[in-house]
Each structure stands twice: as C-alpha cells, then as structure tokens.
Backbone bond lengths (Angstrom), bond angles and torsions (degrees), N, CA, C in turn:
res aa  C-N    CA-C-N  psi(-1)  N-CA   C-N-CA  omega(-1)  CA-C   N-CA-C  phi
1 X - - - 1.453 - - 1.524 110.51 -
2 X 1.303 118.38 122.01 1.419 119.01 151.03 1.059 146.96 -73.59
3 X 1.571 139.30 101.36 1.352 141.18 -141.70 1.198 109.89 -84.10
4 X 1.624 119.31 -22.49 0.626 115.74 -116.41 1.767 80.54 -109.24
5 X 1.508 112.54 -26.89 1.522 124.22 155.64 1.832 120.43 -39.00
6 X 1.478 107.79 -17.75 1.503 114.72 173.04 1.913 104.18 -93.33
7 X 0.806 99.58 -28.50 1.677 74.55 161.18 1.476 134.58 -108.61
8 X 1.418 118.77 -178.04 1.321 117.74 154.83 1.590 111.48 -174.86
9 X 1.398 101.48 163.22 1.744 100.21 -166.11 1.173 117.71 -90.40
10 X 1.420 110.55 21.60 1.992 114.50 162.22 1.201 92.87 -84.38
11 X 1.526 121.54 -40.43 2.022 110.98 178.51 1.654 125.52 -104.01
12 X 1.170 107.26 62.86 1.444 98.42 -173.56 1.637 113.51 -62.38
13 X 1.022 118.61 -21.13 1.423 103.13 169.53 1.778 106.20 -60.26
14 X 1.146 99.17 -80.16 1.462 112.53 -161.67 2.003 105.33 -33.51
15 X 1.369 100.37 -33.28 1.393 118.51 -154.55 2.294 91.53 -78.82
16 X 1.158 108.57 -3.86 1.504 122.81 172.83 1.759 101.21 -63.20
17 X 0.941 112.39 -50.88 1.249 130.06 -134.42 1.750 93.84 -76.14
18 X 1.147 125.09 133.98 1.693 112.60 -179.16 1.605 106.64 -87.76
19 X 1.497 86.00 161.10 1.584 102.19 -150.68 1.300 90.55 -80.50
20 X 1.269 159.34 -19.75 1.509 143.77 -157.17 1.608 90.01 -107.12
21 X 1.424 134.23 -18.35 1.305 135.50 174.07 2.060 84.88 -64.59
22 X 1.739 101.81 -88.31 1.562 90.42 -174.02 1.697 132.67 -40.52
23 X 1.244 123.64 -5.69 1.293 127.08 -177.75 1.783 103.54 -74.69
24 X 1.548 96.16 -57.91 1.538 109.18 -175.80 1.828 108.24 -57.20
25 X 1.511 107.63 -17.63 1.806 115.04 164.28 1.214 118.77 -68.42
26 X 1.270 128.22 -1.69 1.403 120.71 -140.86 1.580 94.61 -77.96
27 X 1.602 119.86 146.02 1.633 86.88 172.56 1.472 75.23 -164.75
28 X 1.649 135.15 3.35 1.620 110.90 174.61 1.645 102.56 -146.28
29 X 1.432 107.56 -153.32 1.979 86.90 151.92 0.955 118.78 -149.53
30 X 1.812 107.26 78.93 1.366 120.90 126.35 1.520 125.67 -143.74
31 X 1.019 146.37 164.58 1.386 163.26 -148.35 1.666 103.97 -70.97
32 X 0.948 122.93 52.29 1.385 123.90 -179.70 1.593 130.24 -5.36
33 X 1.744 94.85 -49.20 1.712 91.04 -171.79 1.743 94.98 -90.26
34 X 1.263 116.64 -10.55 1.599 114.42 -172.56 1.853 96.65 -67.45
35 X 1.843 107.46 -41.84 2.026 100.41 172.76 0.982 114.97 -65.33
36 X 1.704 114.80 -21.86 1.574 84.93 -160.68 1.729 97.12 -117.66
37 X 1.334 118.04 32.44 1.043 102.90 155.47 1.695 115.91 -113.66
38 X 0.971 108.80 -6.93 1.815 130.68 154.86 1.847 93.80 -57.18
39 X 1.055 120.26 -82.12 1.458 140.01 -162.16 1.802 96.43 -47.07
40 X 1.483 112.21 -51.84 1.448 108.25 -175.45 1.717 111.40 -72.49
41 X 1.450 131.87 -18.20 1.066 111.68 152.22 1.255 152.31 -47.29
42 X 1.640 114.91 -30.43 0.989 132.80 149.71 1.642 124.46 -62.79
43 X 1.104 117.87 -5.01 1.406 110.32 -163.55 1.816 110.93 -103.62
44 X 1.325 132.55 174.70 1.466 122.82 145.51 1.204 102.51 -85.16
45 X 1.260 124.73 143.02 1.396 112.61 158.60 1.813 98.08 -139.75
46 X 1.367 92.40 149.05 1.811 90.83 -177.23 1.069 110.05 -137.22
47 X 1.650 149.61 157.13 0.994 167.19 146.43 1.725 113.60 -17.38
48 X 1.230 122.31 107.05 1.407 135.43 178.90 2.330 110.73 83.70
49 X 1.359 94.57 13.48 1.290 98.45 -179.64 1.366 114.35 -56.67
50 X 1.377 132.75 -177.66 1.559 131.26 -173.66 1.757 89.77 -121.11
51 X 1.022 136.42 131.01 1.368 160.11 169.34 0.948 142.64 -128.49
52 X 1.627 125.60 86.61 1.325 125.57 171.65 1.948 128.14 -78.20
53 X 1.492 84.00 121.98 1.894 81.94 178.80 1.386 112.31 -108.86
54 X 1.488 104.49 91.54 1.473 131.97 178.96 1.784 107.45 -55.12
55 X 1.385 103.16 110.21 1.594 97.08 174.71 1.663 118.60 86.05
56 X 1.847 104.12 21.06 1.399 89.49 -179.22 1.249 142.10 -81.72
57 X 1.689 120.80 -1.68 1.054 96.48 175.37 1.448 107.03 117.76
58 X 1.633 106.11 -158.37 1.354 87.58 149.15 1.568 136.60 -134.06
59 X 1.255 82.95 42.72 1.828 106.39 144.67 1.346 100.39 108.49
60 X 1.712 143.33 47.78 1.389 127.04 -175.76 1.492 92.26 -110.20
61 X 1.248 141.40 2.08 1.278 149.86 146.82 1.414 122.16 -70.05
62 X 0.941 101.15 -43.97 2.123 115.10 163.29 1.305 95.23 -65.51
63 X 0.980 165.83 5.24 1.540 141.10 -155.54 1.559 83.34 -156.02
64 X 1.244 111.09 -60.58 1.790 93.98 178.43 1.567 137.46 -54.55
65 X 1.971 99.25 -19.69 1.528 115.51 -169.84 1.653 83.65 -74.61
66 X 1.298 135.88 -64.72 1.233 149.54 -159.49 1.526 125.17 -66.52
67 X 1.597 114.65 -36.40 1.686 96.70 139.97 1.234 121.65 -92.83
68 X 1.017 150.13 7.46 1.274 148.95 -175.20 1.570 100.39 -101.68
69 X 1.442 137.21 -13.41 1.369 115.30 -162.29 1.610 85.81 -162.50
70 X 0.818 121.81 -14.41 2.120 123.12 178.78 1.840 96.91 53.15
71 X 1.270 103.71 73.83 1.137 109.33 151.72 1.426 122.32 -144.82
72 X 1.364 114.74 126.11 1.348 119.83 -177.70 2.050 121.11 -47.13
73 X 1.111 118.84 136.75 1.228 122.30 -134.56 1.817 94.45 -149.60
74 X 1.938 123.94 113.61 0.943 135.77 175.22 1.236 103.96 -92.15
75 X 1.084 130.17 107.16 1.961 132.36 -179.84 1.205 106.71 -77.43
76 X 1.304 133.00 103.04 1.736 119.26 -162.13 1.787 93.33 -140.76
77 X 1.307 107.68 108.94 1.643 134.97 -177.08 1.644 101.33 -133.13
78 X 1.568 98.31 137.03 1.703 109.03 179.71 1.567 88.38 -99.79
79 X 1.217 134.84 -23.04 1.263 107.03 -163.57 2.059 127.35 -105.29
80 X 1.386 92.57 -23.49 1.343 114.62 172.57 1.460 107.50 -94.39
81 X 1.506 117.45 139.75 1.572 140.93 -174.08 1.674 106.61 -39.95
82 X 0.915 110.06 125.40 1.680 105.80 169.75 1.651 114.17 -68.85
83 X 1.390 109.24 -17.69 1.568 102.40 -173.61 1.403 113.10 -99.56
84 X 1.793 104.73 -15.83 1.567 96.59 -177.27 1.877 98.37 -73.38
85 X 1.539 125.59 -35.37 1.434 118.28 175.44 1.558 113.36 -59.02
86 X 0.885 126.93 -20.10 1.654 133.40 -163.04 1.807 85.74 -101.41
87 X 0.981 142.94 -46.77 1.466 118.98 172.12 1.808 119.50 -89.28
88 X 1.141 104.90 -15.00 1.497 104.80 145.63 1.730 139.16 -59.04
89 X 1.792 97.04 -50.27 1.434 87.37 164.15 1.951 116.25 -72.86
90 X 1.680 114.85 -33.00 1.521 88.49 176.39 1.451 131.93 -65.15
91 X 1.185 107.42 -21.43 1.694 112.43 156.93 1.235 136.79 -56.57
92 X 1.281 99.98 -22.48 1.750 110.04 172.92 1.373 115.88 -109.99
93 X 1.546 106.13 18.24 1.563 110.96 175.05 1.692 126.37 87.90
94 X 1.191 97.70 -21.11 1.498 109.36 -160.45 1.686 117.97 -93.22
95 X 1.201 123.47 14.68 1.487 119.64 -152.03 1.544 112.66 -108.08
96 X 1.537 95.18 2.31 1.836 113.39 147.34 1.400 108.76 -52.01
97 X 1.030 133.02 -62.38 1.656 166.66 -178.46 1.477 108.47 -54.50
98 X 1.381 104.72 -82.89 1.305 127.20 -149.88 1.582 99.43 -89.17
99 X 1.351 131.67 134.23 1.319 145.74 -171.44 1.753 124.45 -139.68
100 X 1.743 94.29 111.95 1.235 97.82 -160.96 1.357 106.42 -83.35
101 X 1.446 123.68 145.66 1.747 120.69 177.70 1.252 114.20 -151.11
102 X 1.497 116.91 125.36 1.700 107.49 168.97 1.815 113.43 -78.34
103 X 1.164 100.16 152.28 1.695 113.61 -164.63 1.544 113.44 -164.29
104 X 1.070 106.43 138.82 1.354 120.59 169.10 1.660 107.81 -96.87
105 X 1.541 127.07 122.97 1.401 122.21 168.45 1.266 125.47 -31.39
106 X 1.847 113.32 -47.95 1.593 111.11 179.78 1.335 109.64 -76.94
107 X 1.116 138.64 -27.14 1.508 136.17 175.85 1.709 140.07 -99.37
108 X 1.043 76.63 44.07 1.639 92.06 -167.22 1.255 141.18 -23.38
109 X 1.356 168.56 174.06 1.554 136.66 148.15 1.502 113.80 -115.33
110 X 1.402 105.79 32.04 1.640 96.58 171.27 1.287 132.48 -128.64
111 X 1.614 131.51 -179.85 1.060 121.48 -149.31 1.572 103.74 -91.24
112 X 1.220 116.61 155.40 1.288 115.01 170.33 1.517 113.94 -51.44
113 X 1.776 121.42 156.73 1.183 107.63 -166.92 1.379 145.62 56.82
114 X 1.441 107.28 -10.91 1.551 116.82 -159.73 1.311 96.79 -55.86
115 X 1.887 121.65 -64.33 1.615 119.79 -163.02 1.458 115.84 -77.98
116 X 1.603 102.16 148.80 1.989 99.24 161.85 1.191 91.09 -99.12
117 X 1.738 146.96 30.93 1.437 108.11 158.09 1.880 92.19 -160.03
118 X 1.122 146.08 129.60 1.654 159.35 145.11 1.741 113.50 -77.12
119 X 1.386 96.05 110.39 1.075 118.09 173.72 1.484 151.65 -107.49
120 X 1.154 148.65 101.16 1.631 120.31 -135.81 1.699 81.49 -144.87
121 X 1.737 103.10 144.67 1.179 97.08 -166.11 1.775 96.62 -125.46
122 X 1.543 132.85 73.82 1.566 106.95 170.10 1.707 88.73 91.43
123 X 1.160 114.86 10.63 1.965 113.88 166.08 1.375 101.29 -148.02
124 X 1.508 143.25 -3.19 1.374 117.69 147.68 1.642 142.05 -24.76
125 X 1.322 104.22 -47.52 0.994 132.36 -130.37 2.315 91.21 -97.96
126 X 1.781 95.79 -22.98 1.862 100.30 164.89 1.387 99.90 -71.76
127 X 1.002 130.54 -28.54 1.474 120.10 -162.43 1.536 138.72 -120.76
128 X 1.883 93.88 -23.45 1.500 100.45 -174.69 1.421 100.91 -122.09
129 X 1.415 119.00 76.59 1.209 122.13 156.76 1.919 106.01 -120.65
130 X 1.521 91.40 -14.71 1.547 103.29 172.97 1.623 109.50 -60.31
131 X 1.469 114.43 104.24 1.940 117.69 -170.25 1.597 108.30 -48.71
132 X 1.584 123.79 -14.12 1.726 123.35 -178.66 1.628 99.64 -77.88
133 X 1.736 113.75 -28.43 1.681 111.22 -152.64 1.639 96.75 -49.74
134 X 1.303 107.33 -83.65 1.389 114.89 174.52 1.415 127.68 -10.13
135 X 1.065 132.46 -79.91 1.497 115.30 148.57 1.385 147.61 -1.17
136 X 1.530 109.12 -65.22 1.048 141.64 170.09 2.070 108.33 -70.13
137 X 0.922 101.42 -34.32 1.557 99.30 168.30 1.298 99.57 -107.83
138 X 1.085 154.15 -61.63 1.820 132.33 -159.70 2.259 98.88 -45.54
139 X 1.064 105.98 -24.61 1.753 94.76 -177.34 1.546 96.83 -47.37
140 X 1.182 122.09 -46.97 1.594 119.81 -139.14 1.695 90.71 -79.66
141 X 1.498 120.22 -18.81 1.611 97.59 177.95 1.310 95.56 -111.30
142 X 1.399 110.04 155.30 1.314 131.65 168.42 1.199 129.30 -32.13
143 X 1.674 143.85 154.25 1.385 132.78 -158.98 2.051 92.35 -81.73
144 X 0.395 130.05 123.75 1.631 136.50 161.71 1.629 94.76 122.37
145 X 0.955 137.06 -46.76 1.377 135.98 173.02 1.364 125.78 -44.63
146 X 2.138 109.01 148.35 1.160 114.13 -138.45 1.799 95.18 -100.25
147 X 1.720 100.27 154.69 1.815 114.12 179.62 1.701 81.99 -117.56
148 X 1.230 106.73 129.42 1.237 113.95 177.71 1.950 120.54 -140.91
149 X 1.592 114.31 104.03 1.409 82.40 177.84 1.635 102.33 -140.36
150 X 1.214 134.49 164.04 1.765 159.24 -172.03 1.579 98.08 -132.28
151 X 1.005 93.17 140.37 1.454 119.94 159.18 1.716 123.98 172.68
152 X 1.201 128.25 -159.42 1.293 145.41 -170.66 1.607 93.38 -60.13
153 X 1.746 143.98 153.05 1.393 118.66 147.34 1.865 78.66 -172.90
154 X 1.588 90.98 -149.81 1.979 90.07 -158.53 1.950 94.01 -121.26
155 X 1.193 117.14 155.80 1.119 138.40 -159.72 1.807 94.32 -103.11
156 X 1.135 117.39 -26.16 1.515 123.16 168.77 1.552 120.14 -147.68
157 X 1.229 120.51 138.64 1.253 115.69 175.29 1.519 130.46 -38.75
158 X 1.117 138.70 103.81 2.143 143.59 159.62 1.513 100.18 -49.17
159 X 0.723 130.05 115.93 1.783 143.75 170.68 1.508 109.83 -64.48
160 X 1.213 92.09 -76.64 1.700 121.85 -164.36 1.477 104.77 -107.06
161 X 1.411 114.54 -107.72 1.425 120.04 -168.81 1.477 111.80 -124.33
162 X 1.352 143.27 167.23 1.448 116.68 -123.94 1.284 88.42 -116.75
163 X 1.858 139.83 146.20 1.258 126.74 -168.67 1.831 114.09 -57.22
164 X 1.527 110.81 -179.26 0.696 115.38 -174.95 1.974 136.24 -55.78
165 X 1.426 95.25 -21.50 1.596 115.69 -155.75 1.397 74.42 -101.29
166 X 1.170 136.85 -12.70 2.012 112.32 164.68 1.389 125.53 -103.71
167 X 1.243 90.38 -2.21 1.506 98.00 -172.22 1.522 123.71 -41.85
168 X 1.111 113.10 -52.05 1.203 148.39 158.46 2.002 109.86 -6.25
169 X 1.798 76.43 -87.09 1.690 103.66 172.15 1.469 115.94 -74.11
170 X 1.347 119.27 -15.95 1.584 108.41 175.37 1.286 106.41 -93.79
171 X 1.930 85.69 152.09 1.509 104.16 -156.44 1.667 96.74 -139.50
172 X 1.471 132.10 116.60 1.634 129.22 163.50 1.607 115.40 10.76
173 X 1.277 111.75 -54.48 1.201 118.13 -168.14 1.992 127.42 -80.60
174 X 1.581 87.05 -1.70 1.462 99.51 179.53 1.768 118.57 -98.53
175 X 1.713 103.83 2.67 1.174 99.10 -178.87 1.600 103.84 -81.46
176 X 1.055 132.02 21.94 1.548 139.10 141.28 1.230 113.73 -47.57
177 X 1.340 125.59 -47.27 1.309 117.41 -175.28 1.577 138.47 -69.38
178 X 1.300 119.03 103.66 1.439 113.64 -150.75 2.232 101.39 -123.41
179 X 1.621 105.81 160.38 0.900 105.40 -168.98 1.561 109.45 -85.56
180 X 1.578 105.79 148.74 1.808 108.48 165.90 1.527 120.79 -31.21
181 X 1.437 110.12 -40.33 1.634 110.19 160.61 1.744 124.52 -49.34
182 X 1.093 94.22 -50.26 1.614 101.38 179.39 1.347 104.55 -81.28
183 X 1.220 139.73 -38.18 1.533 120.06 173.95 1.797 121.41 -67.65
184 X 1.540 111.94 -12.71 0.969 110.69 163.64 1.285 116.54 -74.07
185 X 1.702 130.49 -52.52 1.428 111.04 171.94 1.011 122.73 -64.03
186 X 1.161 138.94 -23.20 1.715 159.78 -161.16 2.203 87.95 -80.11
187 X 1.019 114.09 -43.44 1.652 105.76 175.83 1.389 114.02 -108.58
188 X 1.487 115.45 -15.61 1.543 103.35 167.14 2.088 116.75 -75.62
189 X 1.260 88.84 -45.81 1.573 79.83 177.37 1.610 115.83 -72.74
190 X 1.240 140.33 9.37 1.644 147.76 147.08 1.300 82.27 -30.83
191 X 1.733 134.87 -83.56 1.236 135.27 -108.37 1.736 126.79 46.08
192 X 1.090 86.03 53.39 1.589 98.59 -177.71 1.469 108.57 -115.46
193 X 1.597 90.49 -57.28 1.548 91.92 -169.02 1.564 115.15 -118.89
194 X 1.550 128.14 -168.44 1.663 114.68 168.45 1.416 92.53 -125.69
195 X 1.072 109.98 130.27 1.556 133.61 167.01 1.451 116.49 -51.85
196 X 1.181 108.91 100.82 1.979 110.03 178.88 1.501 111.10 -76.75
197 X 1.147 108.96 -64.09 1.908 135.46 163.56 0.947 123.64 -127.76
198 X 1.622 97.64 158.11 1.732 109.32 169.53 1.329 93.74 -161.93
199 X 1.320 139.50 95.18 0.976 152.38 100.51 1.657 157.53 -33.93
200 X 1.123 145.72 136.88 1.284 153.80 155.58 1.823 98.39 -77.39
201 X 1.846 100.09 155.84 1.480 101.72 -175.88 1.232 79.47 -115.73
202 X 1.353 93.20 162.82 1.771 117.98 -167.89 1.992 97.50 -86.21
203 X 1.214 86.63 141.57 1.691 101.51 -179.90 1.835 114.60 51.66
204 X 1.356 108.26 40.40 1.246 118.16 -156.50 1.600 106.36 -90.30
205 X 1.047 100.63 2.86 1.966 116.57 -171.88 1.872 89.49 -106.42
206 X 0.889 117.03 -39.55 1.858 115.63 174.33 1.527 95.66 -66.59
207 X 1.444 128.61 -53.87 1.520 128.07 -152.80 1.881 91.38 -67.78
208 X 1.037 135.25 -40.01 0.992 150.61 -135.81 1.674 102.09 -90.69
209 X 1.426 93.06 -62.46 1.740 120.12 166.73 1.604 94.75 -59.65
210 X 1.408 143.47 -35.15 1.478 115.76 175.34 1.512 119.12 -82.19
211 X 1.152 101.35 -48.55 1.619 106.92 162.91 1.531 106.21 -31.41
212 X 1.753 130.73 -81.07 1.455 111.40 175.28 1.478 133.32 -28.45
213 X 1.477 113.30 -47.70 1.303 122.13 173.08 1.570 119.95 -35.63
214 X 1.291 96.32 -61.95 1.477 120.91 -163.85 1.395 100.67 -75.02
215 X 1.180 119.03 -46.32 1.957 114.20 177.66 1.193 118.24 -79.11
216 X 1.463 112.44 -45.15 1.574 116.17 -125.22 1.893 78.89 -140.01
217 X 1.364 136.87 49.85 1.437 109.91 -178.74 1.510 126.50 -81.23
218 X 1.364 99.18 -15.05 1.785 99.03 167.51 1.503 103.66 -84.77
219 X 0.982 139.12 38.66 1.336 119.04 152.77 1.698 121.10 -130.20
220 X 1.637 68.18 90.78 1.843 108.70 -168.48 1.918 111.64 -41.04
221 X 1.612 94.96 -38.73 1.476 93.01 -165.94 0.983 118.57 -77.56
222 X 1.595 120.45 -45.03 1.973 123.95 165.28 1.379 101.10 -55.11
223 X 1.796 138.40 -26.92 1.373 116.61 -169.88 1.739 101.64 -80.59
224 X 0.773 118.25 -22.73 1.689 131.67 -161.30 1.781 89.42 -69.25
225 X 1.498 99.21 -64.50 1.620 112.31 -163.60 1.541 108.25 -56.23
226 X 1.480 148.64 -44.51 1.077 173.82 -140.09 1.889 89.23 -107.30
227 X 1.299 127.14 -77.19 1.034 102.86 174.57 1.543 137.88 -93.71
228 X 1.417 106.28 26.31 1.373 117.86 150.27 1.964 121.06 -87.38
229 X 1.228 77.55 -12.71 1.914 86.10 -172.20 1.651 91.98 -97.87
230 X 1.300 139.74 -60.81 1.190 117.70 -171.27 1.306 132.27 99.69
231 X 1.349 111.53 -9.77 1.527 128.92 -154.32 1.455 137.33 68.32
232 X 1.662 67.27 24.19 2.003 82.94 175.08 1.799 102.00 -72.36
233 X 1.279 118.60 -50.54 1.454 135.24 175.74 1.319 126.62 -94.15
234 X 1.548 120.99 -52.33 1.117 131.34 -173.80 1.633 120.99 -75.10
235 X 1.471 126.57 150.30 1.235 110.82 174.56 1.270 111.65 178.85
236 X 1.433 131.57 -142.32 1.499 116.64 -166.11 1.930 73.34 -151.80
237 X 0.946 115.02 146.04 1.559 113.67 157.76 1.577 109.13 -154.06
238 X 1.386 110.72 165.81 1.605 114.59 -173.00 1.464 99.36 -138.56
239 X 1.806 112.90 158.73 1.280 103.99 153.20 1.593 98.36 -142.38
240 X 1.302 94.62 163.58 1.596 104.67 171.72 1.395 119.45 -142.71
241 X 1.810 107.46 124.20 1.352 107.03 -176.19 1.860 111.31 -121.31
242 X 1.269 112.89 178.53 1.187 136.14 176.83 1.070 120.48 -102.86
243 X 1.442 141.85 125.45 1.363 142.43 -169.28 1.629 100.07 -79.55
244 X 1.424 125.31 141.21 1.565 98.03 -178.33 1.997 85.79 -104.81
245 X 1.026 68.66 152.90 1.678 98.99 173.44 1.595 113.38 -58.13
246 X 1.149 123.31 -32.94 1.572 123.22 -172.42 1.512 111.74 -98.27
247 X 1.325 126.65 15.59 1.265 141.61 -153.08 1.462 114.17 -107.98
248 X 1.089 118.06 106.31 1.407 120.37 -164.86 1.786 112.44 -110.03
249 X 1.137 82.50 103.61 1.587 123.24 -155.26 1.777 97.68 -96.70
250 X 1.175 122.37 105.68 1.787 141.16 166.38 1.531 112.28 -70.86
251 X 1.431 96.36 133.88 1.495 105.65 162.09 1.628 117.12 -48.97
252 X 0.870 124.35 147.74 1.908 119.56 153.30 1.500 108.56 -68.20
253 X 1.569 97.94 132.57 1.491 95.34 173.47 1.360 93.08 -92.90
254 X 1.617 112.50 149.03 1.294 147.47 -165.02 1.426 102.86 -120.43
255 X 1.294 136.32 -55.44 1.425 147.45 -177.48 1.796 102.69 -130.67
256 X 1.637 100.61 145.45 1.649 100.20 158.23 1.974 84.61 -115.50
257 X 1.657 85.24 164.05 1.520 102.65 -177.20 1.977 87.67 -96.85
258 X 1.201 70.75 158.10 2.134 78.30 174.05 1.808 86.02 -155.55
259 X 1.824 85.61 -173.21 1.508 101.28 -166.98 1.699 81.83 -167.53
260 X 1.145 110.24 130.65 1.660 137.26 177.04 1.795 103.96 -93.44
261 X 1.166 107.48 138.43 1.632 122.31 161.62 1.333 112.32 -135.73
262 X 0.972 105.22 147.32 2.080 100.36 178.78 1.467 114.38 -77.55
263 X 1.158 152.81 120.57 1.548 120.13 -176.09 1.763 94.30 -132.47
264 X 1.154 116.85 142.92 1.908 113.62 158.18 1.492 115.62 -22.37
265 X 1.330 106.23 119.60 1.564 107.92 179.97 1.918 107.19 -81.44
266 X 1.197 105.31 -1.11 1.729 99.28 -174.14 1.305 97.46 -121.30
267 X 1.127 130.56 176.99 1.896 135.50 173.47 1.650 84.08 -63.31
268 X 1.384 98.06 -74.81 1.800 117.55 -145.35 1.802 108.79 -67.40
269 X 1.677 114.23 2.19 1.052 112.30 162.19 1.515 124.26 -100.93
270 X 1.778 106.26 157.82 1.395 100.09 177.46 1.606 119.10 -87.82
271 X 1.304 117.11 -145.23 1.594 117.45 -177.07 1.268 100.78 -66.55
272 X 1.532 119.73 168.32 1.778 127.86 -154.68 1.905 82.92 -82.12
273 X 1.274 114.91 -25.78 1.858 103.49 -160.61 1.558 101.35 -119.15
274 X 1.641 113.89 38.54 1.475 111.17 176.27 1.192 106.73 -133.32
275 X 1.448 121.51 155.74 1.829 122.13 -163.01 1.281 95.79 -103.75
276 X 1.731 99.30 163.53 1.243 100.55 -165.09 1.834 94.06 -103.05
277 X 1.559 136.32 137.94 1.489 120.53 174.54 2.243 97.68 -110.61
C-alpha cells in the first residue's frame, strides 16, 4: 500500500490524519476529508456550532468537522451501521461531540431551526436533485445559516448520452451527477436560499484518479474512464448557500385529515341505506 496516495499538500489538514485510520473510512469514492476540507473553506464555522453531516458515511467527516473546527456534529447515514460510527467516534475521542444516527434524507428527526450549518459530503447528489429537497431541508438550519455540499459531479454539462470514452463506466444511475452551474440554478430558483458558491476544484479529475489508486486499484473500469476523460467531464464540485432569512419555508405534509359522508353514488339514486318506493 501506498500511503503516500492518502495525502497531498492542497489538504494539509486532512493529509494529518493516518492513512490506515482513512482506509478503515472508506465508504464511497472519494476522499472524504480531501471534500470537506475544500467544502469547509468556504464555510463559517465556529466553535460549539450545531452541524448536521447529511449522508456521512461512516463518519470521517463527523470526526474531522469536530477536531478541526469544535463543532458539535450529528452523523446521520441511512446506509452504513449506526454502531460501527458510534464506536469509531469513541475511539477517536470525540463522541461527547460527535453523534451517531440512522436517517433517511426525506425523513428527518429534527427540530426546525435546530442547525447553524448542513452538510453533505459525496451523498447530496442521491437525493437533492429532487427541486422540493431543498426546502424541505433548509427548515432544519437556522434563518441565515449555511447548506453546504462537495462531492463527485461533471466539469461540463452531458446533454444526451454520455461520450464515448465513458461509455463503458456509465451506468443509469450516474445521471445524478450535475455541474456547479446547475446546482447553482437548481438552489437559486428554490427561493430558499442565496447562493455563496458553486464551483469545480481545480485538477479534481487527478484528486479523484488518486483516491482510486490508493483504495480501490483493481477497479480497472472507473480508473480507465477518469483517465481517459481528463477533466474534460469528470470532477468534484461543491456549492454553498445561505438560508435567507425572509423565506417562508412549510412543513412537509405527512398526512391530510379528511372526514367521510355516505352520499348516492348516481344523480337519480337516494342515500346508500334508503329504499327506493
């Protein structure tokens, strides 16, 4: 193994962190603390803040937001074990802080307002391309508080069907992946929030291509596709917005109430339990 494929000096924080710790993180494909320490530049983040990390995984983004920035941090993933994150963060000290939870994105369990900051690390991108998501998640952070997410996405818009040199590696399920351009209109027209950034990271098709190396090196076909594309397509992009304050933001309805009456199902009939003379 090369360790040495887990770091690099665009992330010296993240690049702290020992590599057999990040191996045992592994949980998507890309480098977790390499987005979200890209992603936390953009952000405020302050000491004792409320932080949800939507989609983490299993939790090396929870644990990095929280020594790196001392803010308390809800780790909330539907698909990875709630107990393997909950004995991960007590091993790394942090589980004063850091709070492991299983969750589904559409069903959340928290209070309106609760967070000053929404975070999604490399799992936005299953769920919030749906134009209601947004909405429905900016309630849970505070009116001025930040929706923030990075992950995997495209360096130029796919029209139709995906060129030739991906063909290969593309699969139905990747037309999720959309550019920093489109997530800016895709969250500015919500009227929810104000758009700070939306960016692509520079050389983000190399960062991407090392990450495979280093985790994932038999898997010949994403390495092929990634460095046949070049960063013509492929890439990592983030955006980060602001909840605006004047934004009047609805519960999800969950249930409507009703009320039943019996009435004649035909004009020319009477009530369902009356005879006809």
């Amino acid at each position: 193994m090369n360790d040495a494929l887990l770091t690099h000096p665009r992330f010296p924080r993240a690049s702290a962190y020992h590599p057999d710790w990040l191996r045992s993180c592994v949980s998507g494909g890309a480098n977790s603390l390499w987005l979200t320490e890209w992603l936390t530049e953009a952000l405020d983040l302050q000491p004792g803040m409320r932080v949800l990390d939507l989609g983490a995984g299993r939790g090396a983004s929870s644990v990095f937001l929280h020594r790196e920035f001392g803010v308390q941090v809800w780790s909330t993933d539907l698909w990875f074990p709630v107990d393997d994150r909950a004995r991960r963060f007590r091993d790394a000290g942090v589980d004063h802080d850091v709070f492991a939870l299983h969750g589904e994105a559409r069903a959340l369990p928290f209070a309106r307002d609760f967070f000053d900051a929404i975070v999604s690390i490399d799992s936005y991108v299953y769920y919030g391309t749906d134009a209601l998501y947004l909405p429905y998640l900016a309630r849970l952070v505070r009116p001025g508080g930040q929706v923030a997410i990075a992950g995997a996405g495209l360096t130029q818009d796919i029209h139709d069907r995906p060129p030739a040199h991906l063909a290969t590696w593309w699969e139905p399920s990747l037309a999720c992946l959309q550019t920093a351009a489109w997530w800016r209109r895709h969250w500015g027209r919500s009227g929810v929030v104000d758009v700070q950034h939306a960016d692509a990271l520079e050389d983000g098709w190399r960062l991407w291509l090392q990450w495979q190396h280093a985790v994932a090196p038999d898997n010949a076909t994403e390495i092929a596709a990634v460095e046949a594309d070049r960063g013509r397509y492929l890439g990592y992009v983030r955006a980060v917005a602001r909840r605006d304050e004047a934004a009047v933001l609805d519960d999800p309805i969950s249930t409507i109430p009703v009320s039943y009456s019996a009435h004649p199902l035909l004009a020319d009939e009477r009530g369902p339990h009356q005879e006809t003379r």
